[in-house]
C-alpha positions as CSV (number, residue, x, y, z in Angstrom):
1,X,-4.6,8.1,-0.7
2,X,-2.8,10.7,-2.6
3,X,-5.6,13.7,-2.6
4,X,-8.4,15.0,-0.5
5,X,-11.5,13.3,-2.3
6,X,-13.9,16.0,-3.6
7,X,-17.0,12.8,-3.1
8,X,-20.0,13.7,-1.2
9,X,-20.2,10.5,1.1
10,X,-23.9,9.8,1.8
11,X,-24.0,6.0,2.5
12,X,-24.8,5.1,6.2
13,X,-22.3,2.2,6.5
14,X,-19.8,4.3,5.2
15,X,-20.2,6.8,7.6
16,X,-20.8,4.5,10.5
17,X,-16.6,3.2,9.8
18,X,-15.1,6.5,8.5
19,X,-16.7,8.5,11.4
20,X,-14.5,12.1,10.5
21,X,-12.2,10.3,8.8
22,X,-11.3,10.3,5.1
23,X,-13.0,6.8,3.8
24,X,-10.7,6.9,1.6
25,X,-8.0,6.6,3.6
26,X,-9.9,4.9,7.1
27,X,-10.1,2.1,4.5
28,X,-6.7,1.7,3.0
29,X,-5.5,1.7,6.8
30,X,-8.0,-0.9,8.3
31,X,-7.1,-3.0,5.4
32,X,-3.3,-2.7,5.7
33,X,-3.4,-3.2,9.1
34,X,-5.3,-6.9,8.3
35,X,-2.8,-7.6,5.8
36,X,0.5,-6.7,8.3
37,X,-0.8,-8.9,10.6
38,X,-1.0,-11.9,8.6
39,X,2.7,-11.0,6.8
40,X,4.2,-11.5,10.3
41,X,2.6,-14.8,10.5
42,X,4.2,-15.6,7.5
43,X,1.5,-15.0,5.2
44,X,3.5,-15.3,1.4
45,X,2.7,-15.3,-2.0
46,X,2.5,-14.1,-4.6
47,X,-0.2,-15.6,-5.3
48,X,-1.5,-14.3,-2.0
49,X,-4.9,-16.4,-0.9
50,X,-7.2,-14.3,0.9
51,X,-8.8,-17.1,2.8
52,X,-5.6,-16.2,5.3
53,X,-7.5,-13.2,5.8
54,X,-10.6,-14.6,6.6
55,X,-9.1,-17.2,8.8
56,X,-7.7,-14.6,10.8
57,X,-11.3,-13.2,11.0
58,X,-12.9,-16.9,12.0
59,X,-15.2,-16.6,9.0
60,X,-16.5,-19.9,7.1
61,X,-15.8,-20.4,3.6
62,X,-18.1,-22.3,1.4
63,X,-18.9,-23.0,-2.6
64,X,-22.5,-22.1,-3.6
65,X,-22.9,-22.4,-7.2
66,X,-26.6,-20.6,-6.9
67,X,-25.2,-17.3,-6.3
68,X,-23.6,-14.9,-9.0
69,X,-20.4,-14.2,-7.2
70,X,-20.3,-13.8,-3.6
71,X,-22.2,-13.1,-0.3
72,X,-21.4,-12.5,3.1
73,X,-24.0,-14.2,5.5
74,X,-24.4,-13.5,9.5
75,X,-25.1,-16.8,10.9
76,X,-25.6,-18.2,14.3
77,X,-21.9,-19.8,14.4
78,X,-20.4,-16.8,13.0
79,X,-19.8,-14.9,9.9
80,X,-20.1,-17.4,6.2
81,X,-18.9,-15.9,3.1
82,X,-20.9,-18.3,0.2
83,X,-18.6,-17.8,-3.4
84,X,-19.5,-19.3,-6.5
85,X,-17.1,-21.9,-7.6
86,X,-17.9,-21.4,-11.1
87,X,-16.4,-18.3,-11.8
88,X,-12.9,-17.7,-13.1
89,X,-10.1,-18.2,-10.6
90,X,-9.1,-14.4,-10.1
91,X,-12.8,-13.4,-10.1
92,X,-13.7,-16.1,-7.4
93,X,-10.0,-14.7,-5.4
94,X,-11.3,-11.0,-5.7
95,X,-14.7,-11.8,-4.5
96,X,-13.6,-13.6,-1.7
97,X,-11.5,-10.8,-0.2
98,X,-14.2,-8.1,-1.1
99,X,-16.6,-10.0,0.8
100,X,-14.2,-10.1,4.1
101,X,-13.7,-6.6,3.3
102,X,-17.4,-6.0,4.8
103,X,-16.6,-7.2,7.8
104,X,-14.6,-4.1,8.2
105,X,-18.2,-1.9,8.4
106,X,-19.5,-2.3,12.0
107,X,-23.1,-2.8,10.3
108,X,-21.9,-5.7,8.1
109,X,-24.3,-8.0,10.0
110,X,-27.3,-6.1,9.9
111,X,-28.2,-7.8,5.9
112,X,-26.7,-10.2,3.8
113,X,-23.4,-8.3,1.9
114,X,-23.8,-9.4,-1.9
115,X,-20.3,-8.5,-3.9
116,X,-21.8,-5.8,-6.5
117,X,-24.1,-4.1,-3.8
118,X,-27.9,-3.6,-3.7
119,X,-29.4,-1.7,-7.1
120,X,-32.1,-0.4,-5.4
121,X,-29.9,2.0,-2.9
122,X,-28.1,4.8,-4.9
123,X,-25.3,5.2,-2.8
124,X,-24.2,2.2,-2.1
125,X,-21.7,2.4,-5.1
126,X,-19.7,4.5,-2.0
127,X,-19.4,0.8,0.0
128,X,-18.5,-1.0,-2.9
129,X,-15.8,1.3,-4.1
130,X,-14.7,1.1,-0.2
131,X,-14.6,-2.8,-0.6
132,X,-12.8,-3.0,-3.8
133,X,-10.1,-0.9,-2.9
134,X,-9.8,-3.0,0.5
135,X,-9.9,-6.2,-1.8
136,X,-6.7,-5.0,-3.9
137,X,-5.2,-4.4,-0.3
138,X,-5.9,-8.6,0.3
139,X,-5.1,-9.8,-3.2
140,X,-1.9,-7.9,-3.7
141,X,-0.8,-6.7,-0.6
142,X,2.3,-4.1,0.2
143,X,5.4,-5.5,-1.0
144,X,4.2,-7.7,-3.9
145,X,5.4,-6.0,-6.5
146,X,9.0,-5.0,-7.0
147,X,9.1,-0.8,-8.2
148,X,10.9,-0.8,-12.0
149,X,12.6,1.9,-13.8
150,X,9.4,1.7,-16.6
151,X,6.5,1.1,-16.9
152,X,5.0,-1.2,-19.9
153,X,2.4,-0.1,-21.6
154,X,-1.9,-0.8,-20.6
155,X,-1.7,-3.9,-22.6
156,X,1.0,-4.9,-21.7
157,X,-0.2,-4.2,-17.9
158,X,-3.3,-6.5,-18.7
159,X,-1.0,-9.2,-19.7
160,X,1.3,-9.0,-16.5
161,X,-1.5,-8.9,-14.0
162,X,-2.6,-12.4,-15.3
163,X,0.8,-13.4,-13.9
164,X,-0.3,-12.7,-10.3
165,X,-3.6,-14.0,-10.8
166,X,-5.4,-10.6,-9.5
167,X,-8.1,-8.1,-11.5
168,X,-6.6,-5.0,-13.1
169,X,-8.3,-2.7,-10.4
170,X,-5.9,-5.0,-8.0
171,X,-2.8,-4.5,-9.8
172,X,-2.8,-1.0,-11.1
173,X,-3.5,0.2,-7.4
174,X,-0.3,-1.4,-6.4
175,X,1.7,-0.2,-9.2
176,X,1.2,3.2,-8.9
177,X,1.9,2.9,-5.1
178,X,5.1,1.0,-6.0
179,X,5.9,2.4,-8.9
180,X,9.6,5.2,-9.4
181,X,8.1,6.8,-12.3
182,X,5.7,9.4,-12.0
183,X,2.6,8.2,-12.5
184,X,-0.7,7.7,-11.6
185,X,-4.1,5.8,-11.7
186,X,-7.5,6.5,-11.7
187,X,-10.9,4.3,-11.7
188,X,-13.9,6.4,-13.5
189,X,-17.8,5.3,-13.4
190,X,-20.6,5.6,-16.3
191,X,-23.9,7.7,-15.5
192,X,-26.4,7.6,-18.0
193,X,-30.3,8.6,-17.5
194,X,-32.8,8.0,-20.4
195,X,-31.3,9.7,-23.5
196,X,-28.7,11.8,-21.8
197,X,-25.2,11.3,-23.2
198,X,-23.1,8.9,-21.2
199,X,-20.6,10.5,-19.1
200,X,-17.8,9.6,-16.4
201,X,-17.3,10.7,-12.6
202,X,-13.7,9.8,-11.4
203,X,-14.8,7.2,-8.0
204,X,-10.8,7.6,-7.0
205,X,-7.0,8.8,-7.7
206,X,-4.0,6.5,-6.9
207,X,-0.5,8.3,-7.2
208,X,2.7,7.0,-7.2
209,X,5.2,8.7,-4.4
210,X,7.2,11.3,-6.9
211,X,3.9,12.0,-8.8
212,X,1.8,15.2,-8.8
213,X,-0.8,15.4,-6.8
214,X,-3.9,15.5,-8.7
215,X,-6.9,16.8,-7.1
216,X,-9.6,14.8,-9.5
217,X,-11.8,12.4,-7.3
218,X,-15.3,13.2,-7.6
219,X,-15.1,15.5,-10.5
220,X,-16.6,14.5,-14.0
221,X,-14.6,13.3,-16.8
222,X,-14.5,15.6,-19.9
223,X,-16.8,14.3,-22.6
224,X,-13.9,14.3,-24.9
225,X,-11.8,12.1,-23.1
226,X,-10.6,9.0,-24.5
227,X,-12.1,6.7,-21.9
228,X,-15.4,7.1,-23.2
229,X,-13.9,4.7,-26.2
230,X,-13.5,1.6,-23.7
231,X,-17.2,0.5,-24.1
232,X,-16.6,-3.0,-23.2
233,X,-14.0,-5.2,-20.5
234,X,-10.6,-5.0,-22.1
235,X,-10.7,-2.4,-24.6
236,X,-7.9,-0.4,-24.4
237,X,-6.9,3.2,-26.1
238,X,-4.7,6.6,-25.2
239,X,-4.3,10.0,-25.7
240,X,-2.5,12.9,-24.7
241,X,-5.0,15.4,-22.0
242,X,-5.0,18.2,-20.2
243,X,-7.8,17.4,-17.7
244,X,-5.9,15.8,-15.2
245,X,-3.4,18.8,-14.0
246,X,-4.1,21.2,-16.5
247,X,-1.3,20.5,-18.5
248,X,-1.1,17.6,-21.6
249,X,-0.6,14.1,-19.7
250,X,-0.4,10.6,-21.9
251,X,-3.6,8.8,-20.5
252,X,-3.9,5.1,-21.3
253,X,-7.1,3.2,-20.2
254,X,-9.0,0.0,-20.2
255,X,-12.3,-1.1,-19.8
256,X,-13.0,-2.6,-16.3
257,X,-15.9,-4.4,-15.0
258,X,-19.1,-2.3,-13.9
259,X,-20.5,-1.6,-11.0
260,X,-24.4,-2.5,-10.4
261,X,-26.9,-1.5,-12.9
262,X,-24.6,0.3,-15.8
263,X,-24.6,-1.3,-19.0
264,X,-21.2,0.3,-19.9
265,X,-18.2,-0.9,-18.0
266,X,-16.0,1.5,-16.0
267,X,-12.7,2.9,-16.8
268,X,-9.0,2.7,-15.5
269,X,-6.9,5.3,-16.6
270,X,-3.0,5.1,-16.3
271,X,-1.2,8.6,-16.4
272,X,2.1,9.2,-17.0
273,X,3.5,12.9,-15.7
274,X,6.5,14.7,-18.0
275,X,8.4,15.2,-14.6
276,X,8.4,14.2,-11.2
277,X,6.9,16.6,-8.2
278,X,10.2,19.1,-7.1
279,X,10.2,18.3,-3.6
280,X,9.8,14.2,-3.7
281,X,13.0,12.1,-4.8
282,X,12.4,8.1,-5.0
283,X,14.6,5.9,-2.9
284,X,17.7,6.0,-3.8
285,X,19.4,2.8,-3.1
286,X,23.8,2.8,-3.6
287,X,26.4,0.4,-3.2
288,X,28.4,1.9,0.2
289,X,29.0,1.9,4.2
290,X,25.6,3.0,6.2
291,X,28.7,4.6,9.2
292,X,29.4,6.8,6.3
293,X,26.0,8.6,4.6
294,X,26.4,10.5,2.4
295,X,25.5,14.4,1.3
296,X,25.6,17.2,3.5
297,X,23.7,18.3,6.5
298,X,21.6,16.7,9.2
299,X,21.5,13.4,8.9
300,X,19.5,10.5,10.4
301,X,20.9,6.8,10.6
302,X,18.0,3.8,11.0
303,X,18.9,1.1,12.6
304,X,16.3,-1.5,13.7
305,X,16.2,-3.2,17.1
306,X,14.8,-5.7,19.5
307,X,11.8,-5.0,22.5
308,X,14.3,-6.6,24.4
309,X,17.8,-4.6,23.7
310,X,19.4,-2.5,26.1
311,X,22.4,-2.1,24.0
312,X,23.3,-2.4,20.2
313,X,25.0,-6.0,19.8
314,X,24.2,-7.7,16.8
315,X,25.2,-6.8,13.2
316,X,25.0,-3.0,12.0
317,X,23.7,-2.4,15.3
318,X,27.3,-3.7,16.8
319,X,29.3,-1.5,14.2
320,X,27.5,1.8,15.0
321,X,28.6,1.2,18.5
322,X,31.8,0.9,17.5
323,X,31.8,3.9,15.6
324,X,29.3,5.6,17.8
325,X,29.9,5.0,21.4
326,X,28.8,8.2,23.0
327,X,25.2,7.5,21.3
328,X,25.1,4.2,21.9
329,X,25.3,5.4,25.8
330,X,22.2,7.9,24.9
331,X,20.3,4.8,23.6
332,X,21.3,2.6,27.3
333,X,19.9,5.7,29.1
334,X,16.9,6.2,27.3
335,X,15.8,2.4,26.9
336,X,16.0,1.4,30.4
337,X,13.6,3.5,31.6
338,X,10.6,1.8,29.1
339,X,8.6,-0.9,30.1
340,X,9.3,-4.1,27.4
341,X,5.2,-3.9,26.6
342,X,5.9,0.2,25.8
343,X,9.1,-0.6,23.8
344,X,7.7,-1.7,20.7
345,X,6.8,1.3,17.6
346,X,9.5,3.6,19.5
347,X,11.8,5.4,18.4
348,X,15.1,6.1,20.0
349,X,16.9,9.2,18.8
350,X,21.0,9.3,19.6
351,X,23.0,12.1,18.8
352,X,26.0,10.6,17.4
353,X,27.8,14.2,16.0
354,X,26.5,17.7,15.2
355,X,24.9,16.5,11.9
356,X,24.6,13.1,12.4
357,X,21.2,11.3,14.6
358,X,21.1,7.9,15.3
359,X,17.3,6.5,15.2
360,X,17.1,2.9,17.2
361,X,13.5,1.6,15.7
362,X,12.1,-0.6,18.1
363,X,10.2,-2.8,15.9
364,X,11.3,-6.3,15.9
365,X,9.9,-8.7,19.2
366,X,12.4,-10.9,20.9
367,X,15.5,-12.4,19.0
368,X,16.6,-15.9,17.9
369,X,15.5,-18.7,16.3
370,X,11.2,-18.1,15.1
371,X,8.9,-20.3,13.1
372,X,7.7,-16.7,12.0
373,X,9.7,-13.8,11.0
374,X,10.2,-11.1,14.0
375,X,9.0,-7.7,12.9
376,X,6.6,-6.1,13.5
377,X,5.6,-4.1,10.7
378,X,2.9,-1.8,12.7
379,X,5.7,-1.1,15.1
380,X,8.0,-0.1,12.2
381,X,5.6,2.0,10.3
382,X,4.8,4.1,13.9
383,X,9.0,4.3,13.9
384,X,8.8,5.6,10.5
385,X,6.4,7.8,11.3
386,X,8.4,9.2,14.2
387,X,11.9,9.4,12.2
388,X,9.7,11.2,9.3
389,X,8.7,14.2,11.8
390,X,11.9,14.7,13.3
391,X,13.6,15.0,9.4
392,X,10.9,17.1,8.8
393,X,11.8,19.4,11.6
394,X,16.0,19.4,10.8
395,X,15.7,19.7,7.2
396,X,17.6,16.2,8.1
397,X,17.9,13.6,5.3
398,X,17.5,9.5,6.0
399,X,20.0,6.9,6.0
400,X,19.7,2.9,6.3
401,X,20.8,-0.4,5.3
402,X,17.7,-2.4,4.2
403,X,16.1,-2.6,7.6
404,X,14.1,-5.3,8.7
405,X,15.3,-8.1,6.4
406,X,18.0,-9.9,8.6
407,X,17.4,-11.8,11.8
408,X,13.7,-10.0,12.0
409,X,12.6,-11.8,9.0
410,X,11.1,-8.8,7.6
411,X,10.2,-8.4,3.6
412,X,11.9,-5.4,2.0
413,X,9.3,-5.7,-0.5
414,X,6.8,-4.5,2.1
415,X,9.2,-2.3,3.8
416,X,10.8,-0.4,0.9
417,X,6.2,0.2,0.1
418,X,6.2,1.9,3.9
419,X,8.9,4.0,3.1
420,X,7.5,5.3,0.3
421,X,4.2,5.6,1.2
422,X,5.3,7.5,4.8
423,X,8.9,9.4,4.1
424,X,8.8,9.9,0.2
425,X,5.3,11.5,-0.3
426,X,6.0,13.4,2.9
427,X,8.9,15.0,1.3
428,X,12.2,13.3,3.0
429,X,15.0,12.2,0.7
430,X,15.8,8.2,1.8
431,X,19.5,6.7,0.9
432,X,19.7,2.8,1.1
433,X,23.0,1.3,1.9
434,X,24.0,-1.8,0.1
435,X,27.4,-3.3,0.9
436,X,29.4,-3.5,-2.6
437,X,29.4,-6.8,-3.8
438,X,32.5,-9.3,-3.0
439,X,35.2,-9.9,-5.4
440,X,35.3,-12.8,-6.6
441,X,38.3,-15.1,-5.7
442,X,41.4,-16.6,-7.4
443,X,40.9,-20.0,-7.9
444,X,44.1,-21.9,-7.9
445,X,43.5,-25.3,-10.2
């Protein structure tokens, strides 16, 4: 998550997973960690089916037209989730994969999990925020949307999502995470007690990797806002407003379903920032030889290898030892002396010259032929990680080709979503490498 929450977390379960952690962001990574797992084992879509997710978690699946949506049961042979059949198709999806997100909670056996919570406890709004957000994670995991230079407007939003067969919450999540544009998202809930007026608390903040940070979760929505105009699923309106970083923003929201016990439904709200944050540049992808980055400076050069490599061989890897030799040396000496289970989520820094680096991330098992594809997207996001701290701490910018997508199998979908989510909104400036397109050839007739 973009911001530090400002949400006083009081529900036990919640507690019991986050430990000191953000919940915010314990969640998002417990989540993604499920959904990494099951890419590598060729998990595809879109439509992505969450049962895949609850396979992985040996959990039974079974229709139960009695209940209202969904339940997670703790039986003798393991865990059940019950759905109701009857539901629309995207409802029935959504509930499905917020029910497996309770299996996350170490306490999810200890009562049956209904989707929509229990009324009677007041926080428990907290765990089924938590589960939601997880469930967007399942539905329409990293890498299944593709970023674009606009974005359309709510309705039009409303009418896309029904594409990919998810619920708005779902898609506008992974839009703004996606997204070039500066922008953001945010989810707000009713309170209302006897005749006070109705008013809105902001539950969350999603922003896109250029977008200013906005420090709003937890904080009360003015009563003058726009969004208290969506009184019912659907209803869309906007309006340029100052409350989200003190400065007029165009807000566009829509009417969402509600959480237990409100009459009135709650409120996404799509913002759209004047100008990017200074320091954070989107990808910047160019038609051009990875051997020769480009701008000044330090420089770091990703290339991705194998647990198994003890030199570079295979295609860009076999070119930057051609151009690179001494390096290549500096990778032979450094690899040898890791064990193959310690090699994978490394990475192996070369100096190639005085401003260029040479990262080796070690985050593709084994080579050849694979019924599944060969990365290892944990591995690469802890090489990320690594390559991110070391540009931090040169000033360096990062270089690639589109890493991960040849013989490891890998989706650049979901690895194009890492590198914004761990080098963009950390401040590094990213160059992709795409090899200029072939002329065509004369065709003699």
């Amino acid at each position: 998550m973009q911001n530090a929450p400002a949400i006083n977390w009081t529900n036990e379960s919640v507690k019991a997973f986050a430990k000191n952690a953000d919940p915010l962001e314990a969640i998002e990574r417990a989540a993604r960690a499920l959904v990494l797992k099951a890419r590598e084992s060729g998990w595809e879509g879109p439509p992505f089916n969450p049962l895949r997710i609850a396979e992985m978690l040996d959990v039974q699946i079974e229709a139960n037209s009695s209940i209202a949506d969904a339940r997670l049961v703790a039986t003798e042979s393991g865990p059940k989730i019950e759905f109701n059949p009857q539901q629309p198709r995207e409802r029935v999806r959504f509930s499905i994969a917020h029910e497996v997100a309770h299996m996350l909670f170490p306490d999810w056996h200890d009562q049956i999990r209904n989707r929509g919570g229990q009324k009677e406890i007041a926080d428990d709004w907290q765990l089924e925020m938590l589960c939601n957000l997880a469930a967007s994670e399942f539905v329409l995991p990293i890498g299944s949307l593709s970023s674009a230079s606009t974005v359309p407007s709510i309705e039009d939003l409303m009418r896309q999502r029904r594409e990919y067969d998810v619920s708005a919450e779902a898609f506008l999540i992974r839009l703004a995470k996606i997204s070039t544009q500066p922008i953001g998202v945010f989810f707000a809930s009713p309170h209302q007690s006897g005749k006070a007026e109705r008013r809105y608390t902001v539950n969350y903040f999603v922003g896109s990797p250029t977008a200013p940070k906005a420090q709003i979760s937890g904080t009360d929505v003015p009563a003058s806002s726009v969004i208290h105009s969506c009184t019912a699923i659907g209803y869309t309106d906007r309006s340029v407003e100052s409350w989200v970083i003190g400065s007029p923003t165009q807000i566009e929201c829509v009417g969402i379903p509600a959480y237990p016990g409100n009459v009135y439904p709650r409120v996404a709200g799509l913002v759209r920032f004047d100008r990017a944050q200074v320091d954070l540049k989107p990808i910047r992808i160019l038609h051009g030889n990875i051997l020769e980055p480009r701008n000044g400076g330090q420089k770091i050069i990703c290339q991705l290898v194998n647990d198994k490599a003890g030199t570079w061989g295979g295609g860009v890897a076999r070119k930057m030892a051609g151009r690179f030799p001494d390096a290549e040396v500096q990778f032979r000496e450094q690899i040898v002396h890791l064990p193959r289970s310690e090699r994978l989520g490394r990475a192996i820094f070369s100096q190639a010259s005085d401003e260029i680096t040479i990262a080796s991330l070690i985050a593709q098992e084994g080579h050849g032929p694979s019924l599944f594809p060969r990365i290892r997207y944990s591995a690469l996001k802890n090489c990320l990680e690594a390559v991110t701290q070391r540009a931090k701490e040169t000033g360096a910018t990062v270089h690639m080709p589109r890493i991960g997508t040849g013989s490891a199998g890998g989706d650049w979908g979901t690895v194009e979503e890492m590198l914004d989510d761990i080098m963009v909104r950390a401040g590094v400036f990213v160059t992709v490498y795409d090899p200029p397109p072939r002329r065509p050839q004369l065709e003699l007739f």
